[in-house]
N, C-alpha and C positions, 0 to 999 in steps of 0.2 A: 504493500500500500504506500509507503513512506517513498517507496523507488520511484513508484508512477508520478507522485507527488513532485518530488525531486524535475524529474524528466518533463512535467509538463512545464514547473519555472524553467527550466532551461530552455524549453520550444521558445516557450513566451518569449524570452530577454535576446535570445537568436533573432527573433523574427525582430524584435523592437529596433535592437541594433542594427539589422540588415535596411530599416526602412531609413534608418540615417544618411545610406548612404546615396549619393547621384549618379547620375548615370556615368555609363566609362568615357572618358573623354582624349581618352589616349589619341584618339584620331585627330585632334586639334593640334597637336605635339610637334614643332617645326623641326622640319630636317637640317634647316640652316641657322645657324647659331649667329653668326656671324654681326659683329656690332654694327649697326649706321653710323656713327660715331667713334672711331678708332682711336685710340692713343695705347703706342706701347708702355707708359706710365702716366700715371694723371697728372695735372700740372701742379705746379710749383707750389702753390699755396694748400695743396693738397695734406700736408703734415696738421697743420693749424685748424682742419675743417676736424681733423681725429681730437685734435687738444681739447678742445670745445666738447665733441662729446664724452670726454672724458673727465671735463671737469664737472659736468654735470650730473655724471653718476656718483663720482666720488665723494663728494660730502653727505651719500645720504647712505654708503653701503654698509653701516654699522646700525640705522634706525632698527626700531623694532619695525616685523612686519607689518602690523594691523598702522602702520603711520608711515608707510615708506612710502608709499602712493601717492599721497598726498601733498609728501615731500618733493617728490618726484615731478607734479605738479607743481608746484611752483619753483624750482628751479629751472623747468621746461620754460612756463612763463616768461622766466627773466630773460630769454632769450628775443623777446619785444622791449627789452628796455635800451634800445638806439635810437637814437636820433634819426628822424627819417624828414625828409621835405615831403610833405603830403597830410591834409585835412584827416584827423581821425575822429570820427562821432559816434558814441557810444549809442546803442538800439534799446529801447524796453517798449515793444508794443504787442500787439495783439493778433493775431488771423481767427477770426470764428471764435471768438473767445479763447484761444488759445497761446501762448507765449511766445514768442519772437524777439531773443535775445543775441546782441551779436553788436560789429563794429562796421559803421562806414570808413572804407579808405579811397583817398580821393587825391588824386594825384596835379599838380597843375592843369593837365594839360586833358582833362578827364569832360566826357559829356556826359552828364548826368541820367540823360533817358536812353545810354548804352551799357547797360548792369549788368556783373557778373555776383552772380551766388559764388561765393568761396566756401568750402568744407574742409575741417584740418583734419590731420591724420593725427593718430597719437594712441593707436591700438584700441579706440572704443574706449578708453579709459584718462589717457593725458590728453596735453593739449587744450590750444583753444585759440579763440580772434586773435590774443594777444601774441602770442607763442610763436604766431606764424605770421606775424606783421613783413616779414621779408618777403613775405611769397606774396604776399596782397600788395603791398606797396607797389611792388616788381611790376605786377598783372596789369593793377591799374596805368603806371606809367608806360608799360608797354606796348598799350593795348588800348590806353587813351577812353577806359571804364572807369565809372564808378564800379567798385566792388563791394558787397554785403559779407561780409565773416560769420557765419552764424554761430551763435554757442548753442550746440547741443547737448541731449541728454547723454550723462556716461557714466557706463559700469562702472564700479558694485552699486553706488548710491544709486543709478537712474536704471535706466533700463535700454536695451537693445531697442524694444518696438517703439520707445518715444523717442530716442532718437531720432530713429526714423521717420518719425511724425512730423517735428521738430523740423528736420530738412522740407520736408514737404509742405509744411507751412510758412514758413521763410521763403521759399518760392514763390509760392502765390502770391504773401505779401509784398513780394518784391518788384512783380509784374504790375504792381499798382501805383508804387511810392519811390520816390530820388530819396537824396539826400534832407531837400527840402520841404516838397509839400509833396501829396498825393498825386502823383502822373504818373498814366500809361508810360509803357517803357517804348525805344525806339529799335533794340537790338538787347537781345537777350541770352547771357551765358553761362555755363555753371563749369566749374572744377574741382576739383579736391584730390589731397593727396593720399597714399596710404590708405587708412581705414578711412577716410575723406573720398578718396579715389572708388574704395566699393559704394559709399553713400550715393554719390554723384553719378555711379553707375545704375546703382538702383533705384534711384529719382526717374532717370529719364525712361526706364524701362516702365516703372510706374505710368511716366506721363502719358505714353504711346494709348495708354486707355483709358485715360479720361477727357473729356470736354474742358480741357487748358492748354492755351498756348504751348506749344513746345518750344526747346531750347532751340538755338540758331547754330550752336555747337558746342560741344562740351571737352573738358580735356582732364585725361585719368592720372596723376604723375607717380607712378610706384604704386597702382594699384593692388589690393588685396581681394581678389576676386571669389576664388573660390573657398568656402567657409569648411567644406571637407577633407581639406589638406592632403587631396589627389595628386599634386604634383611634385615632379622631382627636384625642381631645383630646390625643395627645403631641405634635403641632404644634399647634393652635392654644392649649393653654393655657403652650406651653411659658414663653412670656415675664411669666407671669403665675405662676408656683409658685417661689417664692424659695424656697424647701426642696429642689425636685429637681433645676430646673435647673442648677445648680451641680455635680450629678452627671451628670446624664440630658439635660441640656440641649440635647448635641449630637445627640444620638442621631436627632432627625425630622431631620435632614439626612441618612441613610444610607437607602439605599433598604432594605423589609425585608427580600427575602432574605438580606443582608451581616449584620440583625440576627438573622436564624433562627440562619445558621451561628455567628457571635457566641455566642447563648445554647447551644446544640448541643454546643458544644464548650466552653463555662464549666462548664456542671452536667453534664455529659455525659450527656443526655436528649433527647427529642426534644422541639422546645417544645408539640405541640400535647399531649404528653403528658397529661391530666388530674390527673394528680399532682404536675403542676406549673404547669398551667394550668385549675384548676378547672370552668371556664366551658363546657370539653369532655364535662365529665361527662354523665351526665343524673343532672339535677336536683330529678326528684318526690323523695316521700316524705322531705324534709328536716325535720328539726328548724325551730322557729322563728328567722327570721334577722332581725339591724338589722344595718345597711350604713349606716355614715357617712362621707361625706364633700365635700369642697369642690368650690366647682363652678370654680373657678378652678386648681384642679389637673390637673396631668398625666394621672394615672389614672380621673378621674371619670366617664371612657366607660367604663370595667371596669364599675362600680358598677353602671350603669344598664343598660348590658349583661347582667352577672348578673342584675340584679334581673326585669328583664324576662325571660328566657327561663326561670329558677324559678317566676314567676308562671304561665308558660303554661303550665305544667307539672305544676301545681296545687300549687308550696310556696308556703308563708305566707313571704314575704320582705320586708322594707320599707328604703325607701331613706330618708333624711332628708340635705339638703344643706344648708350654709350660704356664704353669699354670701362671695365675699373673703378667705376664709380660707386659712391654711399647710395644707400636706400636714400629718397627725395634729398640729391646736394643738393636741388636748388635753394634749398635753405643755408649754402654757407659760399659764401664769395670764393666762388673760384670760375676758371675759364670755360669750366665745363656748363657751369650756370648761365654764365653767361648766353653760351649755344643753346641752350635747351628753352630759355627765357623768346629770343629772337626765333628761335622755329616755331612756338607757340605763335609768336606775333606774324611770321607767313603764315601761318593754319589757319586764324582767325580773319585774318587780309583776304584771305584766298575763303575762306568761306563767306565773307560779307560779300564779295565779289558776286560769289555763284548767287547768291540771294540778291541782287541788282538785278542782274539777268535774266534770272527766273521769273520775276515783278515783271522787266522791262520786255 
């Protein structure tokens, strides 16, 4: 009696764990590795972009656990406290009675009914407007936007599904409001990095089915796409990403079911979910996408992943990789920033373009 018993929890927790997982995606898997972006070393200021993340962990790697986080948090933070040329307005308003909190960054040279939604990365957990003031700053001056930073909801304290929400209401309301007063927008964009980069993925996947404006194009930079942790580059680039390994590091030593259940019960989701794992969606009919990132990263099988089954799919998606580089440099002044910054600003050029055209 006790055996059957036994045997039937076992069915069950088999079957539970099997439904965690997505479909095989191997077929997305590019044969050519090969960077857009080449450098046999990265450049020169490349040492000083490691100091930074290093000094940032170190003053808290002695906290207790239950407060490291938080620490962790604002050390990230202070990585906004520079000096920038550009208008910063702090956000506290509302969509449908719900919160919209976040920072306008406004650069000289910026029109205010050309918006971008920005989303930070920071693992669902760190991060936030302030934290990533380089990449917004950047955007808007690059790109001649007002940009919105949204703060969203994040684990442990918040939760996965308001996060979510949280993006998706900061868009709306974004489509309606500048900097100043309440205006329709003229050009409309979102991006985000890292767990930013799935948000901003799952926004638009979202949009595709409802009765709202869609994005004009959007751009993924390090995205973390898939939430099943199907892909290989988490072991073989692991010893090569000095940005995640220090968090994620361990993680290809677990086998994946351990990491299904793991995420399952962090976000309380299921991982192949599409709203939390993009990559499950389907993919026609997208907006124009750019996908950057390193090929020397953790997540760079996401990248190529998405990119390729959106192409089969028939969206305009393009990937551009650079050699050697951190999970999202564009957050530390070096040359390779610079490039990745200016290919953004062709993507964008070149898609307001095609939308002239298309009107005209």
């Amino acid at each position: 009696m006790w055996f059957l018993i036994i045997a039937v929890i076992v069915v069950v927790l088999m079957l539970a764990i099997r439904n965690l997982y997505g479909d095989d995606l191997r077929q997305y898997d590019s044969t050519d590795l090969s960077a857009t972006f080449y450098r046999p070393t990265p450049s020169y200021k490349y040492p000083q972009a490691l100091a930074l993340i290093e000094s940032i962990q170190e003053p808290i790697n002695f906290i207790k656990p239950s407060k490291y986080l938080y620490a962790l948090r604002q050390n990230i933070d202070c990585l906004g406290d520079i000096e920038l040329d550009c208008d910063i307005i702090p956000v506290s308003s509302h969509f449908n009675e719900q919160k919209v909190v976040g920072e306008w960054v406004i650069s000289k040279n910026s029109d205010v009914n050309k918006r971008l939604l920005y989303i930070h990365g920071g693992g669902f957990a760190v991060g936030s407007a302030k934290s990533h003031r380089v990449v917004t700053e950047r955007l808007s001056r690059e790109l001649g936007v007002a940009v919105f930073a949204v703060n969203y909801d994040m684990i442990p304290d918040g939760s996965r599904t308001q996060g979510i929400q949280d993006c998706r209401n900061a868009y709306q309301w974004l489509l309606e409001h500048n900097p100043y007063n309440p205006q329709v927008c003229h050009r409309i964009y979102a991006a985000g990095d890292s767990a930013g980069g799935n948000l901003t993925l799952a926004l638009i996947g979202w949009l595709k089915h409802q009765d709202i404006r869609q994005v004009d194009a959007a751009i993924a930079i390090c995205p973390c796409i898939d939430s099943t942790f199907s892909y290989g580059s988490l072991n073989y680039n692991a010893k090569t990403d000095f940005l995640l390994n220090p968090f994620m590091g361990k993680f290809h030593h677990f086998p994946q079911f351990i990491l299904l259940i793991w995420v399952a019960i962090l976000f309380r989701m299921n991982p192949r979910d599409p709203k939390i794992s993009p990559i499950f969606a389907n993919l026609s009919d997208l907006p124009p996408i750019l996908i950057q990132a390193s090929d020397t990263e953790m997540m760079v099988d996401d990248s190529r992943r998405y990119t390729n089954k959106a192409r089969s799919q028939g969206s305009d998606v393009r990937l551009q990789t650079w050699s050697n580089m951190l999970h999202v440099w564009h957050l530390f002044d070096l040359e390779e920033a610079d490039e990745a910054y200016a290919e953004i600003g062709k993507f964008v050029a070149q898609s307001e373009h095609e939308l002239i055209k298309t009107a005209g």
